[in-house]
N, C-alpha and C positions, 0 to 999 in steps of 0.2 A: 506775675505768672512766671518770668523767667526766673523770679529768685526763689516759688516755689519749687519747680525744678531741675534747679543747679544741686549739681553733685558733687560734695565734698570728694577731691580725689584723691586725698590722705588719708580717709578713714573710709575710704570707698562708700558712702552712705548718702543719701538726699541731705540736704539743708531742715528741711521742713520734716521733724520731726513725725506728725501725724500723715507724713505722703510714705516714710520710708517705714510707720507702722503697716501701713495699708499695705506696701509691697511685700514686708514680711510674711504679714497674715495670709495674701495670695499666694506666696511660694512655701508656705510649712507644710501643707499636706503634701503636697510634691515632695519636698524633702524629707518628709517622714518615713514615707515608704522608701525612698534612697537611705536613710539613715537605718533603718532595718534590715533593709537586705544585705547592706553593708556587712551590719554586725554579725547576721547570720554567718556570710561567707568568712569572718573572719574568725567564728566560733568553730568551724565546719575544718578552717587550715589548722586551729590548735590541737583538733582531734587528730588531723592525718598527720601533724606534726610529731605528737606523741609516738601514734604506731612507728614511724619512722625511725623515732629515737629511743624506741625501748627494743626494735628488730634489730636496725642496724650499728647502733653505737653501742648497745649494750646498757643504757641508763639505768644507771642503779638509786631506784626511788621507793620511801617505803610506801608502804600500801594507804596509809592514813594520811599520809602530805599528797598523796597520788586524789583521795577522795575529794578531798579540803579544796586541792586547787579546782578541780573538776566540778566540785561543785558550788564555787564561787560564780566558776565560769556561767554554768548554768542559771543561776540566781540573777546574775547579772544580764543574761541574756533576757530572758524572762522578764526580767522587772524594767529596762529599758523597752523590751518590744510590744509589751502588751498594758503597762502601768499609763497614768495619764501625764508622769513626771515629765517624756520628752518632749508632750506639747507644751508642758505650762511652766515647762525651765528648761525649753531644749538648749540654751547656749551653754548655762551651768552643767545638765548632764553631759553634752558631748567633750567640753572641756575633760570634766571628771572620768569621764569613758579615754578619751587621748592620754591623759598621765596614767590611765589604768596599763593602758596598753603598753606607754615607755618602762612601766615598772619591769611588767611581764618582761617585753626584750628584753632588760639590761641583765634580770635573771636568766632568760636563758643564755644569753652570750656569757654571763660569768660563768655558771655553772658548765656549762658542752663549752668548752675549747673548739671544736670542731667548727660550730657556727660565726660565721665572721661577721664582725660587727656594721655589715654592708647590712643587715639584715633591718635596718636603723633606714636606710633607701627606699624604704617604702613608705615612711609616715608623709616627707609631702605629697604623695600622691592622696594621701588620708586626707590629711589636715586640709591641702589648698582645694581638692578638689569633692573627695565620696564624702568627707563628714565635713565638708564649709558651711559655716554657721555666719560669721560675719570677718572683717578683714582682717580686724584688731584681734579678734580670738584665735585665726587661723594661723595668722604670724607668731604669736604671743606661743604655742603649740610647735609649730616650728623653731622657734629659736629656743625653746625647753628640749626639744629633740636633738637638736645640735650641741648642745651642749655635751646631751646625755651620753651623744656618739661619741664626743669628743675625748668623756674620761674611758669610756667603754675599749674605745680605740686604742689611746695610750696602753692600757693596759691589757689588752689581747696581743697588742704586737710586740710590747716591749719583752716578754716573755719568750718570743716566738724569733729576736734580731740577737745576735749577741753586739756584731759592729754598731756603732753610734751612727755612723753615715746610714748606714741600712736603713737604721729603724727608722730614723727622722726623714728620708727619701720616701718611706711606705707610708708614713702618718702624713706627709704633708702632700700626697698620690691621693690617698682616701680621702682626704677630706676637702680636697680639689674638689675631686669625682662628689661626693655629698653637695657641694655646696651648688655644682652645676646642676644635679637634678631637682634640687631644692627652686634654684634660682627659675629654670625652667617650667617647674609646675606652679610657682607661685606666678607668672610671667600669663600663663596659660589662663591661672584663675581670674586674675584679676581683668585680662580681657574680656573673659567669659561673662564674669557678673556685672563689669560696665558695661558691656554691650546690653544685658539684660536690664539694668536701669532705665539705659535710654530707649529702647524700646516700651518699656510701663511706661516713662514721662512722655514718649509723643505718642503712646496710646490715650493716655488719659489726656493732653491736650487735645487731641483729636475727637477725645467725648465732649469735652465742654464747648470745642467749639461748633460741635454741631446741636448741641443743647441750646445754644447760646442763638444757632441761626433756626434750628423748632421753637425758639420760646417767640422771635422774630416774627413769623411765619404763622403763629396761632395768635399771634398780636394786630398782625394786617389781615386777616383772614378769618371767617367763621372757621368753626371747628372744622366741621365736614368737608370742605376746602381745604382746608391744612393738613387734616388726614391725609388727602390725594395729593396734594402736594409734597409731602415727606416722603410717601413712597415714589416719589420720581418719574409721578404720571406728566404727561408733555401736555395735555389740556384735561377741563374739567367742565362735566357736563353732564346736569339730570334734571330730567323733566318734571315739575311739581305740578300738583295739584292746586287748586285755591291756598293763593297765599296774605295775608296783610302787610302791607310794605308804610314803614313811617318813615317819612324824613324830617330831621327837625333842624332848625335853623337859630340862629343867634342872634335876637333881635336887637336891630341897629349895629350891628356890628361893624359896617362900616365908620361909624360914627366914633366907636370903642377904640378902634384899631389909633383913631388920634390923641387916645391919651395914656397909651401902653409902649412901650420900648419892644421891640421883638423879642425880646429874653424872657418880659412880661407876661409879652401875650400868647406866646410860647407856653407860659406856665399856666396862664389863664386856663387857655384850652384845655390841656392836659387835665386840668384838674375838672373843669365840667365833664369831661367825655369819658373820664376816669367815674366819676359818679353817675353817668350813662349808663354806662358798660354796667354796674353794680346792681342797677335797677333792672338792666335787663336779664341779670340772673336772676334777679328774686321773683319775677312776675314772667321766665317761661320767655321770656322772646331772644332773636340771634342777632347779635349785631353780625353787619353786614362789612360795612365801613365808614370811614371818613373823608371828606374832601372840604377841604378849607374848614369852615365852621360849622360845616353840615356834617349831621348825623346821619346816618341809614341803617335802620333794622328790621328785621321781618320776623314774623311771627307764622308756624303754619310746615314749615318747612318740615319734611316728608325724612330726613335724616336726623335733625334738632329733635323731632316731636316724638320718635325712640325711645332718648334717652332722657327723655322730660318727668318730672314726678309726675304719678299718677292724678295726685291732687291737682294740679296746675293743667294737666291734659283733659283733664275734664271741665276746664272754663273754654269756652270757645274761643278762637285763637283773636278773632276781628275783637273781641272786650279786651284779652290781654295786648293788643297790640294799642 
């Protein structure tokens, strides 16, 4: 159990395969709607970006590269938000959406001078945190970004220093500053989604082991007993009607017990009371319990007799008992 889950803390992921599906599957709708809303907002800033930079900088764009892009945009928005691609390849499409997005920045910051290549400051807040898919993807997105600031940066500043000291005093400033906010959001992510691992893994031990103490609990106890028992009632207590009560015994069993090992007759048992128990599903009666090599069940029982087939309720309970 603990090596199902133990978390690889290099790839941020469970061990076990089929636990770290299971977690994914329970957090994609969650994240889909985050992965949407996302995108919306960030379709919503290239529009106000635009007005922005056709009022105030004066951008001079012809009218068919103006459609072309816009309605890429569009396309793209649309066919991630509403298509079934981002649930049944969300890691490929967000990937593909992230290099979408580096392309866009590196164009606008070539193209506007104006825009400073700090604009590149926003992807790990993307990557590690609004579009995180998994650890490997989120970094692998990250360090494609830094790179991309890296040439972007060269050459927005080198244009802008004429001195050598300058320029390389401002490029090795920015990309300080990038790599602390980089460092930071990735710092932030990866808390965020360990702490939510181990939260799934001691939720889900916390199921098996009360699965593990009802399966317990419906094993020493009739049904109806164990009902009231799981709900965490403090006694248990109902008055019947005419009941048939059997107890059965092991004959000679003392005598048995001298030619068995305890391990044996351990299993002995087990396996007669095992073919008890069997018989008293097929023919309508409740076991009760065990003690030593006696059996006890009863037939009649006013909660059993419910959920009993009809066919088996219509033998009177004293025949099937």
């Amino acid at each position: 159990e603990e090596t199902q889950f133990q978390i690889n803390t290099k790839k941020l992921k469970f061990e076990s395969e089929s636990l770290e599906n299971e977690y994914f599957s329970g957090k994609l709708n969650e994240s889909l709607t985050k992965y949407r809303v996302v995108i919306l907002v960030i379709f919503v800033w290239f529009i106000f970006f635009q007005v922005w930079a056709f009022s105030y900088i004066r951008l001079k764009m012809g009218i068919g590269i103006l459609v072309v892009v816009n309605l890429s945009k569009i396309l793209l928005f649309v066919y991630l938000s509403y298509s079934k691609a981002l649930k049944k390849h969300t890691s490929f499409s967000i990937f593909c959406y992230g290099v979408y997005l580096l392309i866009v920045e590196s164009a606008i910051c070539i193209d506007i001078p104006e825009v400073s290549p700090m604009i590149f400051a926003v992807n790990p807040v993307l990557f590690y945190i609004a579009l995180y898919v998994t650890w490997i993807q989120a970094n692998s997105l990250n360090t494609l970004s830094y790179l991309v600031f890296l040439v972007n940066s060269y050459l927005h500043f080198k244009d802008k220093h004429t001195q050598q000291s300058e320029f390389v005093f401002t490029l090795v400033y920015y990309n300080i500053l990038f790599f602390a906010i980089n460092a930071t959001c990735a710092n932030i992510s990866y808390q965020q989604n360990y702490s939510d691992r181990k939260k799934f893994s001691l939720a889900k031990l916390a199921h098996q082991e009360t699965r593990k103490a009802n399966s317990v609990v419906h094993y020493l106890f009739p049904k109806f007993v164990a009902k009231s028992l799981v709900k965490d009632q403090d006694f248990v207590c109902s008055e019947q009607e005419l009941v048939s009560i059997v107890f059965c015994n092991i004959c000679e069993f003392d005598q048995i017990v001298n030619y068995f090992s305890p391990t044996e007759l351990t299993a002995f048992l087990d396996s007669v009371f095992q073919k008890f128990d069997r018989l008293c599903n097929v023919i309508g009666v409740s076991k009760i319990e065990t003690v030593g090599y006696t059996y006890m069940a009863c037939a009649g029982i006013t909660e059993f007799e419910k959920e009993l087939d009809p066919a088996l309720k219509s033998i009177p309970h004293p025949k099937r008992a």
